[in-house]
GUDREN-285874 format. One line per field, with one value per residue (C-alpha): z, x, y; residue in one letter. Coordinates in steps of 0.2 Angstrom, whole numbers, plus 5000, padded with zeros to 4 digits. Each point is the difference from the previous one (the first is absolute). Last residue first. Layout:
BEGIN
z	[Z, ...]
x	[X, ...]
y	[Y, ...]
res	[A, ...]
END
This chain:
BEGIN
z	[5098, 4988, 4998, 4981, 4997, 5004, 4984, 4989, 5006, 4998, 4983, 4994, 5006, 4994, 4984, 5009, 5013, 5016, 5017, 5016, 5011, 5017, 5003, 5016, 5013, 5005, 5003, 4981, 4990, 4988, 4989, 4984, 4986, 5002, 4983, 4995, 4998, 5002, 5016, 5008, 4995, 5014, 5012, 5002, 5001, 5014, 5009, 5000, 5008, 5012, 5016, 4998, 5011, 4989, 4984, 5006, 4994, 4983, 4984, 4989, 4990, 4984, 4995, 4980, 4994, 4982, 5001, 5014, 5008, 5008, 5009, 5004, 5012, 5015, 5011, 4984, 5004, 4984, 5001, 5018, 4993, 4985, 5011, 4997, 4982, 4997, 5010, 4987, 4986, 5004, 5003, 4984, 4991, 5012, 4995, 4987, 5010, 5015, 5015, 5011, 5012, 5008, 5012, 5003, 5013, 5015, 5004, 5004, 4982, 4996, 4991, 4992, 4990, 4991, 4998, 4993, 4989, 4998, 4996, 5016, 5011, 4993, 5005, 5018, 4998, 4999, 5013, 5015, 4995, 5002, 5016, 5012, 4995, 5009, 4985, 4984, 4995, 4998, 4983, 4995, 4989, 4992, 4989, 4994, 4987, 4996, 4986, 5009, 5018, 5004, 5011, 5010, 5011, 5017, 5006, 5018, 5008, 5006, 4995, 5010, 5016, 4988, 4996, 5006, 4994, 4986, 4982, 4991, 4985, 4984, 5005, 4985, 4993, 4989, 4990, 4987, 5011, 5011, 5019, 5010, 5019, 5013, 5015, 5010, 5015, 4998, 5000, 4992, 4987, 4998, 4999, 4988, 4984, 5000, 4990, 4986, 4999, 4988, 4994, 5012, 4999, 5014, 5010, 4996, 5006, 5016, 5004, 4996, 5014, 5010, 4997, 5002, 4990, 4996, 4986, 4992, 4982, 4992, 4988, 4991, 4983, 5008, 4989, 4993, 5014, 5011, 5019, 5013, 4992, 5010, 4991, 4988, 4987, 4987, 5012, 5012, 5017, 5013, 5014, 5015, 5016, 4993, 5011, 4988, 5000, 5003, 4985, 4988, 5007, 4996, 4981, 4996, 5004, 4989, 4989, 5001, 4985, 4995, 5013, 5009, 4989, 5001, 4991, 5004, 5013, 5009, 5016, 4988, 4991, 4997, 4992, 4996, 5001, 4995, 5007, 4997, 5015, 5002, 5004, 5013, 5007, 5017, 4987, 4992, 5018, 5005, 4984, 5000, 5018, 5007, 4984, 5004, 5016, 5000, 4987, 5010, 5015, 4989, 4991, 4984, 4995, 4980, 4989, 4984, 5005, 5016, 5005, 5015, 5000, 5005, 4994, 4997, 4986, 4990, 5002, 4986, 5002, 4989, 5008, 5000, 5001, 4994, 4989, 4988, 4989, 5014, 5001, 4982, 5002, 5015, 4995, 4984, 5011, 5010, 4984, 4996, 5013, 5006, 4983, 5000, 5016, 4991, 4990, 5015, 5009, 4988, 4998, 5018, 5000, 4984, 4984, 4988, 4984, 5004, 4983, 5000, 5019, 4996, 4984, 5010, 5014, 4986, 4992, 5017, 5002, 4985, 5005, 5020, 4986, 4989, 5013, 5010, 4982, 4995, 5019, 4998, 4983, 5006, 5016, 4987, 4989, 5011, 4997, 5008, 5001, 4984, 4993, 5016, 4997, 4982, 5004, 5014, 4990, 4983, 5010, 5010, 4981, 4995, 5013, 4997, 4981, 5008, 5009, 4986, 4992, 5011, 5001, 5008, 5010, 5015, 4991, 4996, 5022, 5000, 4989, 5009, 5016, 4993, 4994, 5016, 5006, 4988, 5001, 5010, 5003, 5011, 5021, 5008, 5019, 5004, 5016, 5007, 5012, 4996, 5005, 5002, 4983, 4995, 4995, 4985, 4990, 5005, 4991, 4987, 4995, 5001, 4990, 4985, 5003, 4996, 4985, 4993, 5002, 5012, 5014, 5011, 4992, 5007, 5017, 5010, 5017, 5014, 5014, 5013, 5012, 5013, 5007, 5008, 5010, 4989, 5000, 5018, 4996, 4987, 5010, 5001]
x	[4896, 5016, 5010, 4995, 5007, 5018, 5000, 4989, 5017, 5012, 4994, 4999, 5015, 5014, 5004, 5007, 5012, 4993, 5006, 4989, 4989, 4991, 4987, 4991, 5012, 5004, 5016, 5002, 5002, 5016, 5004, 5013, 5002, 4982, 5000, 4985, 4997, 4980, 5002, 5014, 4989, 4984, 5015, 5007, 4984, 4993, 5015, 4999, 4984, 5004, 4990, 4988, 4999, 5014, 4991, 4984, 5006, 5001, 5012, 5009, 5014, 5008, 5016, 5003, 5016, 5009, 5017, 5011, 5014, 5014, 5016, 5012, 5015, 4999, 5014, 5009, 5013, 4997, 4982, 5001, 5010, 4987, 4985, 4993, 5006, 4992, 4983, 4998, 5003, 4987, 4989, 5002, 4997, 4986, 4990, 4989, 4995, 4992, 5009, 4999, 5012, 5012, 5011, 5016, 5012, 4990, 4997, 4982, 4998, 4993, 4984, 4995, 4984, 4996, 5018, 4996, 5015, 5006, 5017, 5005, 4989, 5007, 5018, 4992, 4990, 5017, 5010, 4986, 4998, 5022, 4999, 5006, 5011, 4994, 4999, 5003, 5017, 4990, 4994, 4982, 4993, 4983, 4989, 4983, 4992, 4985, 4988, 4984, 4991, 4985, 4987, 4992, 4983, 4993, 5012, 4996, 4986, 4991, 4994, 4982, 5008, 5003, 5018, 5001, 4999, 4986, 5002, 4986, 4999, 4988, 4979, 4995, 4987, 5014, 5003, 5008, 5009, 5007, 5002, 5014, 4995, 5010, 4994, 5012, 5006, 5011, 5018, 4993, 4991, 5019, 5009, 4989, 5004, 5018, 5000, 4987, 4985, 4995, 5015, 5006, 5017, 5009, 4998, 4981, 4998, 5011, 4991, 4982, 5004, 5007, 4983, 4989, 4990, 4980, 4992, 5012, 4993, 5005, 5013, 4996, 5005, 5017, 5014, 4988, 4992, 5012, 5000, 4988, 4994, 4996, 4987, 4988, 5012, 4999, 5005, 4991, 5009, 4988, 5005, 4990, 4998, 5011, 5011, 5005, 5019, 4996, 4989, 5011, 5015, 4989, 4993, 5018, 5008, 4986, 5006, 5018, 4999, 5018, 5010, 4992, 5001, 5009, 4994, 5012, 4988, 5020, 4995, 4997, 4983, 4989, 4994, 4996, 4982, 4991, 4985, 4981, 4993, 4978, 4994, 4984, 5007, 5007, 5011, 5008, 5005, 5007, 5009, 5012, 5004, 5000, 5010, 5012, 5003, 5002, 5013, 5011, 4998, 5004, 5014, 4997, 5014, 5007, 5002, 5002, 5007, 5011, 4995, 4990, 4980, 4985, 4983, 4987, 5002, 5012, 4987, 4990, 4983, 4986, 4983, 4982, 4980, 4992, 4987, 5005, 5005, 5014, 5005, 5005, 5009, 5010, 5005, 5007, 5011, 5004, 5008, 5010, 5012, 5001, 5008, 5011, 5010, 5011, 5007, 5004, 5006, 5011, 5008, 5005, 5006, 5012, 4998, 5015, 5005, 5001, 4992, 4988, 4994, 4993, 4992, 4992, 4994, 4994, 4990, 4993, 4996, 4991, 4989, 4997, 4994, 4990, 4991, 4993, 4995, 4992, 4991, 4993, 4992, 4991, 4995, 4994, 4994, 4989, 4996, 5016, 5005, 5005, 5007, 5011, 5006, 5005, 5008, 5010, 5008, 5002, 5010, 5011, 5000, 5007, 5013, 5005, 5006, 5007, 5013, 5003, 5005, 5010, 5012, 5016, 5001, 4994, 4985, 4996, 4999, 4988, 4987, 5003, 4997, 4983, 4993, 5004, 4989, 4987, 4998, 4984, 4994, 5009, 4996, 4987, 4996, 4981, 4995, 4983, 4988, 4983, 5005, 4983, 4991, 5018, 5004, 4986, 5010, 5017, 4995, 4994, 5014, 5011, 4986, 5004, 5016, 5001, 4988, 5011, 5015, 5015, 4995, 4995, 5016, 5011, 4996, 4983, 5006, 4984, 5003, 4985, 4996, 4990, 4988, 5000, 5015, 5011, 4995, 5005, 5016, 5002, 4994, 4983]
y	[4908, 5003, 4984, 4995, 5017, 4994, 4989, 5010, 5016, 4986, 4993, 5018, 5004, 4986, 5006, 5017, 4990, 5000, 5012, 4995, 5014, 4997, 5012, 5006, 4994, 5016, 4996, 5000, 4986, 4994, 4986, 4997, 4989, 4990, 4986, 4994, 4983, 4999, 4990, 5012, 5014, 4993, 4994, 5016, 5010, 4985, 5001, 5018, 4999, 4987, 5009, 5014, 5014, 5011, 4993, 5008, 5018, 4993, 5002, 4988, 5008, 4995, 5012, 4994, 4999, 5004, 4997, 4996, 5012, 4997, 5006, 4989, 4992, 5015, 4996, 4995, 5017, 5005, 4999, 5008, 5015, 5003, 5000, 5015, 5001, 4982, 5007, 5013, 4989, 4989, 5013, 5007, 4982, 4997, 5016, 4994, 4986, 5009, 4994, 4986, 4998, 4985, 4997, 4988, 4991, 5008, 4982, 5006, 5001, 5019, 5003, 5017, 5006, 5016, 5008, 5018, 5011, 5013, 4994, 5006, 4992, 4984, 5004, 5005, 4984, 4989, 5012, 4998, 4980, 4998, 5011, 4989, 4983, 4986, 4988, 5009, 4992, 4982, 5012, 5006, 5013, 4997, 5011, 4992, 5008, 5007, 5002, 4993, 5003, 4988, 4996, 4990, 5002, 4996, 4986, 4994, 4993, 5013, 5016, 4998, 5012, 5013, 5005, 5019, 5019, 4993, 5003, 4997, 4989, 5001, 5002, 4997, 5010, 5013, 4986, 5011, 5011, 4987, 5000, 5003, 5007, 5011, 5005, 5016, 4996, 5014, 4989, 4988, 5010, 5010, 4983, 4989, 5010, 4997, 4986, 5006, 4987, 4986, 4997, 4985, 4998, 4998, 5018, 5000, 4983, 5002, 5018, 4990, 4988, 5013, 5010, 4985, 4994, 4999, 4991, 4993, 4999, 4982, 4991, 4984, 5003, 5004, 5007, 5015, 5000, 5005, 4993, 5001, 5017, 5015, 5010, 4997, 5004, 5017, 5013, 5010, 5005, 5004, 5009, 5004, 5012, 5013, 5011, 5014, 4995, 4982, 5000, 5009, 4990, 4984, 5006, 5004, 4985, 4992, 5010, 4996, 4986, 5007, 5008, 5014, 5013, 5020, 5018, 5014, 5014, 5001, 4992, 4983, 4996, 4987, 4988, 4979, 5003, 5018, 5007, 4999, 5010, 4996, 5018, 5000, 5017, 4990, 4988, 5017, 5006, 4986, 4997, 5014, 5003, 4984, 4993, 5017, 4996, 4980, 5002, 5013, 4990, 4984, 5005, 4985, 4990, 5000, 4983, 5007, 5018, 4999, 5020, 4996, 5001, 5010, 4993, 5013, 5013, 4988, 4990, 5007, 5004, 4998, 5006, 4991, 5004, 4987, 5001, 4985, 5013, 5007, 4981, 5000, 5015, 4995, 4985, 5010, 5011, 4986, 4990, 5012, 5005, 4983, 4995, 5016, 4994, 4990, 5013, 5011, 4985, 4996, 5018, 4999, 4981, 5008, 4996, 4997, 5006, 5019, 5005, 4985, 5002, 5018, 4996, 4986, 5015, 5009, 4986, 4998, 5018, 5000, 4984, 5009, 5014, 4989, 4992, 5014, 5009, 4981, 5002, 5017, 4995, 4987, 5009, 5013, 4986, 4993, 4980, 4995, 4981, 4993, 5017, 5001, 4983, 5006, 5015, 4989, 4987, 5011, 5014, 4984, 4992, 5019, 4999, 4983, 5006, 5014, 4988, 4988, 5015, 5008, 4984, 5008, 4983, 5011, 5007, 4981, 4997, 5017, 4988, 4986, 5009, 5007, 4984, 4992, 5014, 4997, 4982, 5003, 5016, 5011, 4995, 5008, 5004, 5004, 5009, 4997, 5011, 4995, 4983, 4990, 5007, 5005, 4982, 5001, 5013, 4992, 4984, 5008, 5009, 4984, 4991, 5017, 4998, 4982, 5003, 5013, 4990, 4996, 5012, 4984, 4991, 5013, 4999, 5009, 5006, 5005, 5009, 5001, 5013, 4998, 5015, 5016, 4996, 5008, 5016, 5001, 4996, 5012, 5016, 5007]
res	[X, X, X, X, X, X, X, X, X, X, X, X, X, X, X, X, X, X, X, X, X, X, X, X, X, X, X, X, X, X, X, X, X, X, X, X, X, X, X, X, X, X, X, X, X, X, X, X, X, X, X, X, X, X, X, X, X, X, X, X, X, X, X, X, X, X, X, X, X, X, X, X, X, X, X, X, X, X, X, X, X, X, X, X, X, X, X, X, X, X, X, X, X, X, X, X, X, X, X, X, X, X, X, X, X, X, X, X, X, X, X, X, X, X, X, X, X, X, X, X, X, X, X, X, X, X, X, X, X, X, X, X, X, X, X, X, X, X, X, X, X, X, X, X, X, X, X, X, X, X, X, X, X, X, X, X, X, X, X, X, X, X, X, X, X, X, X, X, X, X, X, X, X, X, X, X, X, X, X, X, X, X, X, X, X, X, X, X, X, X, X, X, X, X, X, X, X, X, X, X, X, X, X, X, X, X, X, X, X, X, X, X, X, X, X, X, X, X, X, X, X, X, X, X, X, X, X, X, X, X, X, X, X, X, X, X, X, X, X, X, X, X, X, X, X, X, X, X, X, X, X, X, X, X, X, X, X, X, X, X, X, X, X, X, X, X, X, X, X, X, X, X, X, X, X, X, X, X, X, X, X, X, X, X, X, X, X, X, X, X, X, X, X, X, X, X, X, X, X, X, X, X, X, X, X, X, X, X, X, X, X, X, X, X, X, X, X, X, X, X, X, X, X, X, X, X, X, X, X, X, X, X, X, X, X, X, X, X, X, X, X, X, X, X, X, X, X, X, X, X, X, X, X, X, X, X, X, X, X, X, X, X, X, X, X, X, X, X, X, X, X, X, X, X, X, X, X, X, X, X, X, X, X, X, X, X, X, X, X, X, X, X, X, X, X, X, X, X, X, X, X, X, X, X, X, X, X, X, X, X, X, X, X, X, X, X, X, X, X, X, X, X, X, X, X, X, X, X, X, X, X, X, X, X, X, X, X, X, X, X, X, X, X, X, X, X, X, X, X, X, X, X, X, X, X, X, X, X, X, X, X, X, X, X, X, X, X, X, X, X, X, X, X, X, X, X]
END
């Protein structure tokens, strides 16, 4: 029988739990419990994992000390990483052989991270290549432990890391899956292992370049992975579990008021996800778009509520405008403007050239219709380099006063309303405008799509939580 045909047997569902839903003992042991009772109407179930929570932050810093020549500060986090996991294990397993198997697991990946410090301390920099490999260790560890727990729960289950299965380019940190030779190896890797009754418990964040060298997806990328696993194996459903109960209307921690959306959009999620919203991985809407693939958020430890589905299209009750705001901190408003500028080609080409070569990503840009000036937002910490970048771009036209400055604020916030119904709604940016012009807060800068979707406005920092209250007062 071959692959395709194997597939039709039944759905498959993808399931991602985040680090806070492998954060402790009793979290793993509800995440375990959750994939235990799941099987009764998906018996053929793949679960994606992220490292336990904090850990790989823990793991960068550690490999950030090697490059300050600090080995010790280095060693010292690869005996809490030991301590972390050994314990955690001892919580969850009552069999000593697979308790034992996981402390040997555990204290090679921890070896091989205090190697991989060593490494960085001598050269006195770490490469992407190296932080990838030390990134990826987290994963490593927490699926081989998942695993174990679920096997005595009686579920039959195997660890497998994505290397195996998601194909990628060589730009470590923020690599880009090869789909065809992704798709392949998923179909002929897990297929198989779902049709035996086995549940595959495989790495997030991972994997691997032509060369077998161990990549990630950019930091929070496994959500991306659960969604390029799915497409690759032509999942029914994914469900990302996380530790909200689903799509907020704003965050909760700035709005006491904030609610679950209950079903959204994909471009409405895409614009929430792009501008702020953490509750799912950016790029993780593209490949269950593309396949037609459902995708519902809901929370591990309210695992009873329904959390928000992802639907192809606004429904026809989303009306009225606004569904949710969110908002993107740490940025900076860049801003190069000069009379010179008016009718003179190519002066937006040169500036994001100059950007691109810094490395760096512009979330947001508004032009004046004058042409006399545009602005960008980029993340704060890069504004000084960007700054200068764009000054050597322009060096002639600043000499010349064509172009009289180059700017950039301090600390600014990127607001954004979002809401497929704004596009049939009438006066909502007035209403937006007028609800921040009442509460005295300044808008620097103004963009939305042509999507319609989202509009975006530049505040200063002290200025965001009235703003986001403010504009949340608007959501329906």
């Amino acid at each position: 029988m071959s692959i395709e045909e194997e597939m039709v047997k039944s759905p498959i569902l993808v399931m991602k739990f985040g680090g806070t839903s492998v954060g402790s003992v009793d979290a793993i042991q509800q995440s375990c419990e959750i994939v235990s009772s799941t099987l009764k109407d998906w018996p053929r179930t793949v679960v994606v994992l992220s490292a336990l929570s904090g850990v790989t932050n823990q793991l960068l810093e550690g490999a950030a000390r090697a490059t300050e020549g600090d080995v010790t500060a280095a060693m010292a986090a690869s005996e809490q990483l030991r301590s972390k996991h050994h314990t955690t294990a001892e919580g969850l397993l009552e069999d000593m052989s697979g308790l034992a198997e996981f402390k040997q697991h555990c204290d090679r990946l921890i070896d091989e991270f205090s190697n991989l410090c060593g490494a960085i301390a001598i050269l006195g920099e770490a490469t992407p290549r190296a932080l990838d490999a030390v990134a990826s260790l987290g994963e490593r560890l927490s699926i081989r432990l998942f695993r174990l727990v679920l096997k005595e729960r009686g579920v039959p289950a195997q660890d497998i890391e994505s290397t195996r299965l998601i194909l990628t380019d060589s730009n470590f940190q923020s690599a880009h899956p090869d789909w065809d030779a992704t798709r392949r190896q998923s179909q002929q890797l897990l297929v198989p292992l779902l049709n035996q009754g086995v549940v595959p418990v495989v790495t997030g964040f991972l994997g691997a370049n032509s060369d077998g060298v161990t990549t990630t997806l950019g930091r929070g990328g496994s959500d991306y992975s659960a969604a390029i696993l799915a497409a690759a194996i032509r999942a029914a459903e994914v469900w990302i579990w996380t530790d909200v109960d689903g799509v907020m209307t704003a965050d909760p921690r700035i709005v006491q008021g904030a609610r679950t959306i209950p079903s959204i959009s994909y471009l409405e999620l895409a614009e929430l996800a792009y501008f702020g919203a953490k509750v799912l991985h950016p790029k993780t809407v593209r490949p269950v778009l593309d396949a037609g693939i459902q995708l519902s958020i809901r929370n591990t430890f309210n695992p009873d509520h329904s959390g928000t589905r992802l639907v192809p299209r606004p429904e026809k009750k989303d009306e009225g405008g606004i569904k949710a705001v969110t908002a993107v901190r740490g940025q900076s408003l860049i801003t190069i403007e000069g009379s010179g500028m008016l009718g003179v080609p190519g002066v937006a080409a040169r500036a994001f050239g100059a950007v691109a070569g810094t490395g760096t990503n512009v979330i947001l840009i508004s032009q004046a219709s004058s042409e006399q000036s545009i602005s960008f937002a980029v993340p704060l910490a890069a504004a000084d380099q960007v700054v200068t970048a764009l000054e050597g771009a322009f060096k002639s036209e600043l000499s010349n006063r064509e172009i009289d400055r180059i700017w950039a604020t301090g600390d600014a916030v990127i607001v954004t309303v979002v809401g497929s119904g704004m596009r049939h709604t009438p006066g909502v940016a007035g209403k937006v405008f007028s609800a921040l012009g009442e509460k005295n807060v300044n808008v620097t800068a103004i963009a939305q799509g042509s999507s319609e979707v989202a509009i975006s406005l530049v505040v200063d920092s002290p200025d965001m939580e009235l703003a986001v209250r403010t504009l949340h007062n608007l959501v329906k």
